[in-house]
Structures are given as C-alpha cells and as structure tokens.
C-alpha positions, -999 to +999 in steps of 0.1 A: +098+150-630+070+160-650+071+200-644+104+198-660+096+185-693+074+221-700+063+256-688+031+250-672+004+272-685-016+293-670-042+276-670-022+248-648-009+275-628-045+285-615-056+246-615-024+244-592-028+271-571-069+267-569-066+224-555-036+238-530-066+259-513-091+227-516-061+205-500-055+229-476-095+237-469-090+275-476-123+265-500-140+238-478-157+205-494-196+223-507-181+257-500-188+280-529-156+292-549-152+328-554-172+344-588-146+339-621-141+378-621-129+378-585-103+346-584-095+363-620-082+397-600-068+375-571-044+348-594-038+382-614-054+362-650-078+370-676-115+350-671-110+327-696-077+313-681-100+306-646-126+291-667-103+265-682-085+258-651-122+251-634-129+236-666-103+207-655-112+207-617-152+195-628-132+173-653-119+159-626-146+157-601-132+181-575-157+214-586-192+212-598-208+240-612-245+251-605-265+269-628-269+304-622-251+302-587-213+293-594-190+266-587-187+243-553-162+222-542-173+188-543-141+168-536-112+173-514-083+151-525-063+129-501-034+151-485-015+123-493-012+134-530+009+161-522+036+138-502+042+121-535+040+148-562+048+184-560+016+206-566+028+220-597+032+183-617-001+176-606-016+191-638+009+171-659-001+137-640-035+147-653-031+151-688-009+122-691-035+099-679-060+116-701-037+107-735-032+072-724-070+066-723-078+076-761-040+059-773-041+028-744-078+022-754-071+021-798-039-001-787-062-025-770-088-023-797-062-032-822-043-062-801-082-077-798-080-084-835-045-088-840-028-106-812-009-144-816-004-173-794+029-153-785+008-122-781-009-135-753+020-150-732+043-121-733+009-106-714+004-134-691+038-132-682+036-094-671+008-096-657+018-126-633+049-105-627+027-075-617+005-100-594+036-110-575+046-076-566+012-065-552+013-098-537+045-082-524+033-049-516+056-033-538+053-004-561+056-030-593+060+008-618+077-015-640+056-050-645+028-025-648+046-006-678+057-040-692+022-051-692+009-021-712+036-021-736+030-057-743-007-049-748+008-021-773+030-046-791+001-065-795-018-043-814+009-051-841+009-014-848+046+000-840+034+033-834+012+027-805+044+008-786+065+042-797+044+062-781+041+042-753+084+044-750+089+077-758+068+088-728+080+059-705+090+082-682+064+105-675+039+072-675+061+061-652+058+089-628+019+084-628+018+045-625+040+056-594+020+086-573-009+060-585+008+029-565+017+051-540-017+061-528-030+027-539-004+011-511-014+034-488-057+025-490-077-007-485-066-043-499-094-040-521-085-009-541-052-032-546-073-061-557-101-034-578-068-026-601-060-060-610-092-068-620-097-044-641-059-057-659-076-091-663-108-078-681-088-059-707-068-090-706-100-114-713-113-087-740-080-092-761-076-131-752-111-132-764-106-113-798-135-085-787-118-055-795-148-029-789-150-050-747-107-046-750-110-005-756-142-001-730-119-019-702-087-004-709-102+031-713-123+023-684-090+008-662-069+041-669-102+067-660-106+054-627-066+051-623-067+090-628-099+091-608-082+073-580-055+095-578-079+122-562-097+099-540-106+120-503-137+139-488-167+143-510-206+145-510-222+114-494 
C-alpha cells in the first residue's frame, strides 16, 4: 500500500484528516472552513503546515479560497473513495498521479517522434487488450499498465520505461482505486477513459508529439480528477 512506502508528512496528515471531515460532512459542500490559525490549534500544527495541506485540497478542487473571506468547500468526494483506499494513502494516490502527468506526458512527446512500425503494434495490442476487459467489466490494472509502458518504450528513452517499473506498484494502486470508482459510475465515464487512450494513441501514430503530451497529460489530470468525483457547486 502506498502509506507504507513513507512517513506521511504533516502536511498529508492535515490534508487527511481535513477530506475525512468533508467525507463525513463535518465541513458541509459551501460551508466555510475554520480560519488557518484556528484548524492550526485544533490538528495541533504550525500555519504553514495548514496552508500547504489546503494548498493541495484547491489543487484538487475540493476547497476554494475567497479573497479576504477564507476557504469553502467546494467538492465533497464520493464516499466510495474511502471503501477502496484507506484515508491516509489518499495523499500518496495524489502525488503519484501528479508525477505521472509531467514524466507520462515527455514519454509521449518523445514516442511521437520516435516510435517504429513495431512501436505502434506493441500499443495496439495493449490497448485492444485493455478494450476487452472493460468490455468485460473488469478492473484491467494490468493492460492499462502494459499500455503506458509500451507508450514509455516507445519514447526510445530507457529511462522513462524505468521509471515507469520501478513505481509499478504504487501506479498500480492508482490505476486500481481509479477502476474501481470508474466500475462503479455511468458506462460513459468507462467509454470517456478510453477515448482519451486512443487520442494519445492517434497523437503518437500520427508523429505529433506536442498533440501526444497535451492528451496524455490531459488523460492522467482528469484520471486524478476523477478519483474525487461527488457533490459540488452546480
């Protein structure tokens, strides 16, 4: 599990404890959250830690902050997430997603230019693989990887497919709590994610590699975005 591979900071610690009260409606969706000096006192922190957990809440679309009046809960995830993923790997989830977009997106830049005829099959082959388990309804964790790391291959750039390997597992972990709530929403969140696999797809097939990086930075945003899908502002 994620939460085992480090000592969560402090700053996850309050980012944490501070979604457990939004899940649980302690802070209501367009409530206002207590000033920084008060949640400060109460998660017993200094202010800077609470600004940089909040920091990552408006990061992730769950607090928005007003100037001159504070912050307000705009989002309330799905309770779901917490039947897949322990609160405290939450942050970890996060983070991961955010490394993948800058890394994912260069690696698809990179196969654009430099991908072959064998390139492109080793793709189509993992993507058709990932198809038929949606088609399925199964979780497909590991077509999805496969699919990625073939991308990563791609790029002819060994590094990129290292990094990609070395972290299979906590990828891994995502691509699952993301399936997970994906299974458990409309057909067309199912058929949204595929889509967006295709266009990176086309971008590379295509030899576009600023379109390849847009998509595939694009495709793991809103996977991270999805993952805190639930009650918001109309």
């Amino acid at each position: 599990m994620l939460s085992e591979t480090r000592r969560p900071s402090l700053a996850d610690q309050v980012y944490d404890q501070l979604l457990a009260k939004i899940l649980e409606e302690e802070y209501p969706v367009h409530s206002r959250l207590p000033a920084e000096e008060l949640l400060a006192q109460t998660f017993g922190v200094s202010r800077p830690i609470v600004r940089a957990a909040l920091s990552r809440l408006r990061d992730d679309g769950i607090v928005q902050s007003r100037r001159g009046s504070g912050s307000y809960v705009l989002r309330r995830p799905d309770r779901q997430l917490i039947s897949f993923v322990p609160l405290d790997s939450v942050s970890d989830v996060q983070r991961c997603y955010e490394f993948r977009i800058d890394v994912e997106g260069a690696a698809a830049a990179w196969a654009a230019r430099r991908r072959d005829d064998e390139d492109l099959a080793a793709m189509d082959q993992a993507y058709r693989e990932m198809e038929q388990t949606y088609a399925q309804n199964a979780l497909g964790v590991e077509a999805d990887q496969k699919l990625h790391l073939a991308i990563a291959r791609a790029s002819k750039n060994p590094f990129f497919a290292s990094v990609l390997e070395s972290l299979g597992e906590q990828i891994g972990f995502g691509v699952k709590l993301s399936r997970s709530l994906t299974l458990l929403d409309t057909p067309g969140r199912q058929d949204l994610v595929l889509a967006e696999h295709r266009a990176v797809l086309e971008a590379i097939r295509l030899q576009q590699p600023e379109v390849a990086a847009a998509t595939m930075r694009h495709h793991i945003t809103a996977a991270k975005d999805r993952m805190f899908v639930g009650t918001q502002d109309p």
